[in-house]
C-alpha positions as CSV (number, residue, x, y, z in Angstrom):
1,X,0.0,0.0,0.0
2,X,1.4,3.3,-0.9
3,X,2.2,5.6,1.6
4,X,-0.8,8.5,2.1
5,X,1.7,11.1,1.4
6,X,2.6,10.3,-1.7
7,X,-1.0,10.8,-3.2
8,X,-2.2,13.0,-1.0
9,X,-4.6,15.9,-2.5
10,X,-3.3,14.8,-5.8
11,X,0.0,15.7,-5.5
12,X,2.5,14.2,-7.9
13,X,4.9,12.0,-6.5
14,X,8.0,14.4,-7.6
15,X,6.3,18.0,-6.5
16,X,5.6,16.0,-3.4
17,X,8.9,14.6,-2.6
18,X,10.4,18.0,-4.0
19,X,8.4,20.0,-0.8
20,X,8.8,17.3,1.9
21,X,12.9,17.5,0.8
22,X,13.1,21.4,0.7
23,X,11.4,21.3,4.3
24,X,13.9,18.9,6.2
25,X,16.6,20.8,4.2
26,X,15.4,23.8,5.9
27,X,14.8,22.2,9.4
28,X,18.3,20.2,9.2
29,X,19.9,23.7,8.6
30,X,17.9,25.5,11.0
31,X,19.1,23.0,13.8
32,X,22.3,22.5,13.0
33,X,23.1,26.6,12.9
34,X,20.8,26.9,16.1
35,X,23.3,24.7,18.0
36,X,26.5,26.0,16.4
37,X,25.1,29.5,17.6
38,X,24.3,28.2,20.5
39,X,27.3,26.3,21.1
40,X,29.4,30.2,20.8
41,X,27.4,31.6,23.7
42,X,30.4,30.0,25.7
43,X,33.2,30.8,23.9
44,X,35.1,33.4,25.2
45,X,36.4,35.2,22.8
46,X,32.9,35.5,21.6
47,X,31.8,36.9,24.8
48,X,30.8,40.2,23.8
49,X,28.6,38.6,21.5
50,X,26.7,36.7,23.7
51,X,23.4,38.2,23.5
52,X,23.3,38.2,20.0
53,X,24.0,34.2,19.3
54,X,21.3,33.7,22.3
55,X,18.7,35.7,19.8
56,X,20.0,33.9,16.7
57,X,19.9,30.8,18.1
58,X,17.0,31.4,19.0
59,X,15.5,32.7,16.0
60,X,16.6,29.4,14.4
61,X,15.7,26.7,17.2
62,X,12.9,28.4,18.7
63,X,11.0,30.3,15.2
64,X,12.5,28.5,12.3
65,X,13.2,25.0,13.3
66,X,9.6,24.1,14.3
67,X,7.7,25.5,11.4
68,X,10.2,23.8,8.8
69,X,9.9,20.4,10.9
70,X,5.8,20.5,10.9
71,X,5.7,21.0,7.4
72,X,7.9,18.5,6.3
73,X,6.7,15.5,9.0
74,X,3.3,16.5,7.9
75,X,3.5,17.4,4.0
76,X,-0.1,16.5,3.6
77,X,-1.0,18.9,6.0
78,X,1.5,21.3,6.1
79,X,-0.6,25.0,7.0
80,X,0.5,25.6,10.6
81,X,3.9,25.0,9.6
82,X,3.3,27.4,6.2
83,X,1.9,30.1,7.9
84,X,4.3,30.4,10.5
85,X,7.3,30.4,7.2
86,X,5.2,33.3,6.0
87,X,5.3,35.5,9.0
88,X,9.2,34.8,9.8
89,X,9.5,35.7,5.9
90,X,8.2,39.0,6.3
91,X,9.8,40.0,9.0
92,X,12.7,39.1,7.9
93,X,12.1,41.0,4.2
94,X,10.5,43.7,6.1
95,X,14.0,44.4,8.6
96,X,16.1,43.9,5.9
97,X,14.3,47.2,3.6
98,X,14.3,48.9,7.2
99,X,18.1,48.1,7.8
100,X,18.8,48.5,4.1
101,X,21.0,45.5,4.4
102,X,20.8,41.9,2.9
103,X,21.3,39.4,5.2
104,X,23.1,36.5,3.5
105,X,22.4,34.0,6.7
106,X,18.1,34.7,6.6
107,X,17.8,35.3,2.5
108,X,18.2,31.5,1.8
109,X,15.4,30.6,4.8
110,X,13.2,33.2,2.8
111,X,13.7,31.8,-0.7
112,X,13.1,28.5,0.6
113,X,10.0,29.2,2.3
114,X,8.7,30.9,-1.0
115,X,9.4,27.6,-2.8
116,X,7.9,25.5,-0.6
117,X,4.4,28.0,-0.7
118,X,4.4,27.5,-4.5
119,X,5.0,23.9,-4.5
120,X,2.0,24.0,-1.8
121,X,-0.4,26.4,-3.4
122,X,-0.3,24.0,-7.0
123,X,-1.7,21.3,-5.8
124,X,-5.3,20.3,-6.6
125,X,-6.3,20.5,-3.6
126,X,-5.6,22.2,-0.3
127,X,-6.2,22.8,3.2
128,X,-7.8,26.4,3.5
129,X,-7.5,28.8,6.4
130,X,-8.6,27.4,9.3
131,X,-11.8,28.7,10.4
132,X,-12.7,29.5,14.0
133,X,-12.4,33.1,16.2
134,X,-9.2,35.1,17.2
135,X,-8.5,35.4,20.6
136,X,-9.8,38.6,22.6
137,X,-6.9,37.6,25.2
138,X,-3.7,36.9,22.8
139,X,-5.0,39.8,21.0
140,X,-5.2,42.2,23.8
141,X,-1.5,40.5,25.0
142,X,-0.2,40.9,21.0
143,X,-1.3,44.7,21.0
144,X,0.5,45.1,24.5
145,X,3.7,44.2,23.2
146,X,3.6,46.0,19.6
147,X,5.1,49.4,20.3
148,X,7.7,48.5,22.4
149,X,8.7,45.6,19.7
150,X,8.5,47.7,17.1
151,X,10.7,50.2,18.6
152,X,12.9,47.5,19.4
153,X,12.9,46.4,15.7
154,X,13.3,49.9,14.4
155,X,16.6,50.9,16.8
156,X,18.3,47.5,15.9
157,X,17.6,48.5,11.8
158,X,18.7,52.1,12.5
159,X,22.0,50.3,14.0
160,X,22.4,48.1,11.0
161,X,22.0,51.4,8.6
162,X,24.4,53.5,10.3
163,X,26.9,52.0,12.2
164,X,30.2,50.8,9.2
165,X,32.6,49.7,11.9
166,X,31.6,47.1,14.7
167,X,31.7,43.7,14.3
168,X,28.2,43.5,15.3
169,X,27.2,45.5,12.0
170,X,29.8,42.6,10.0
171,X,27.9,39.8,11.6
172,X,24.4,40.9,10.6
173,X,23.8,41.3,14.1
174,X,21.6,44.3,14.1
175,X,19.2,43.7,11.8
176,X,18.5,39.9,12.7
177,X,17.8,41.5,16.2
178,X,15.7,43.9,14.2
179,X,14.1,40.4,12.9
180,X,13.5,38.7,16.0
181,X,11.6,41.3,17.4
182,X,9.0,41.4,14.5
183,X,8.9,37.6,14.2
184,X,8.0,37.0,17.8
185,X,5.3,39.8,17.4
186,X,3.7,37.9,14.2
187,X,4.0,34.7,15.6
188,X,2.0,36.1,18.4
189,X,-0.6,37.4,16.1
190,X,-0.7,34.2,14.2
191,X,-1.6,32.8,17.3
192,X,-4.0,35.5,18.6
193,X,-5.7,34.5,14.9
194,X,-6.7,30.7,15.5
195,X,-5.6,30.2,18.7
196,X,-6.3,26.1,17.8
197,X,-4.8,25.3,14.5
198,X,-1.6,27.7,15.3
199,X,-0.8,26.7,18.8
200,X,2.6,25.7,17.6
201,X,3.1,29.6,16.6
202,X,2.0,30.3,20.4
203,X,4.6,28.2,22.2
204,X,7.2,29.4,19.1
205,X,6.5,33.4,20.1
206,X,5.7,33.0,23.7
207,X,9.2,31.1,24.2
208,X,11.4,32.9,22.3
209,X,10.2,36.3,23.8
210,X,10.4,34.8,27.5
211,X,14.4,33.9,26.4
212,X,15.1,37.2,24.7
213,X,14.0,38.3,28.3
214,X,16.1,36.3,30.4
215,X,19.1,36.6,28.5
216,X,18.5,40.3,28.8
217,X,18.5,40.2,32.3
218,X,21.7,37.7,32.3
219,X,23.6,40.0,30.1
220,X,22.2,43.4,30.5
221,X,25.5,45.2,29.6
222,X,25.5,43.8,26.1
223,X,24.6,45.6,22.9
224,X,20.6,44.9,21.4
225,X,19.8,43.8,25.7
226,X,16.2,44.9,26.2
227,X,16.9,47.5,29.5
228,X,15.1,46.9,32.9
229,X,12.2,47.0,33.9
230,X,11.6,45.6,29.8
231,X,13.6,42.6,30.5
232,X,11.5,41.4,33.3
233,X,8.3,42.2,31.5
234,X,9.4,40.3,28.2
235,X,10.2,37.3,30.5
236,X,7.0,37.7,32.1
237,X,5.1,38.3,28.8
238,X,6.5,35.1,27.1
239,X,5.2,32.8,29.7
240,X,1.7,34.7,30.4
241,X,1.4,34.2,26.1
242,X,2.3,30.6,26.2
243,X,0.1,29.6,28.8
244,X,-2.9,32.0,27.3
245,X,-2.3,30.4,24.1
246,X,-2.2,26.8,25.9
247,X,-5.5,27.8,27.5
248,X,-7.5,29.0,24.5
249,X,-6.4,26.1,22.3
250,X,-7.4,23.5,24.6
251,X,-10.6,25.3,25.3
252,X,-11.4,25.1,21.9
253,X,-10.6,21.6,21.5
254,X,-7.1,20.2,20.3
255,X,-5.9,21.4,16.6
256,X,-4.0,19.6,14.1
């Protein structure tokens, strides 16, 4: 018996192995940079880049990862993972035209993601958007944390415009700060959107903004650190979301 996958919504075989190979590509990647990131948080002569690799590594363990792994365990399904590519994708395209800078390390995530929405949006036949209501709560929490994440977003993009001589500005540092900041605040709208089907955008948002706070308050001297008392609220925030998000899914019965 052939596996469902391979026939699903009458995909052909190729297009179908071609997105599900694209989307581990993607997740591989995503992991394997996350923890070599990761890994630099404790090398010492990358000490005053600390806070930085704990966002990136984030950005790709946290954000990336997941959405690329749901898509391509689930190819026949692949939405929640889809429309959590799309909003890292804009955020990322949208800090890059505010920092005026191509970043080489997010570019090939984005041009992946746009292959793997064509491959999707060919087929015969497709899931649609879920149906259901947004959240009052995560909406009211989303709207809470937009001006000071946009501000956040905007100062790390002014960095990234002006400043020619720090290593920070050589590493793409500024504007993938600029990114993480936007991404966690569309992830948390995607969430706030249909709480049920993206519950994986939830936990993706809610966690990465609760780390961006406690590294913030770990290494508050370091450039791009969210200043007191927006550490401890970000911290704060991140959990409240998650378990919001956990809450409202559950009370509307368990997604896909």
């Amino acid at each position: 018996m052939r596996d469902r996958d391979d026939v699903s919504d009458g995909v052909a075989p190729a297009k179908h192995t071609a997105f599900r190979v694209i989307a581990w590509i993607m997740s591989v990647s995503a992991i394997a940079f996350g923890v070599a990131t990761g890994s630099a948080i404790f090398v010492e002569e990358m000490e005053i880049h600390a806070f930085h690799n704990v966002v990136v590594a984030s950005l790709l363990l946290v954000i990336s990862a997941p959405a690329a792994l749901q898509a391509a365990r689930h190819a026949d399904h692949p939405l929640p993972g889809l429309m959590q590519i799309v909003a890292i994708g804009f955020a990322g395209v949208a800090t890059m035209a505010l920092g005026l800078t191509i970043d080489p390390f997010t570019l090939p995530f984005i041009v992946l993601g746009i292959v793997l929405w064509v491959l999707w949006l060919r087929r015969p036949e497709r899931d649609g958007f879920p149906t259901g209501r947004p959240s009052i709560v995560l909406l009211l929490l989303v709207a809470a944390a937009a001006v000071p994440s946009v501000v956040w977003a905007s100062d790390n993009a002014r960095l990234q415009r002006i400043d020619d001589l720090s290593e920070h500005a050589e590493l793409f540092h500024w504007v993938e700060t600029s990114f993480y900041a936007l991404a966690v605040l569309l992830l948390g709208l995607l969430a706030a959107l249909r709480p049920r089907a993206f519950r994986m955008s939830a936990w993706s948002g809610g966690i990465a903004l609760a780390i961006v706070g406690g590294a913030s308050l770990a290494l508050s001297d370091h450039a791009s650190a969210l200043p007191s008392p927006w550490s401890a609220i970000a911290l704060a925030g991140g959990i409240v979301f998650v378990a919001a998000g956990e809450w409202e899914a559950r009370r509307r019965g368990t997604g896909r």
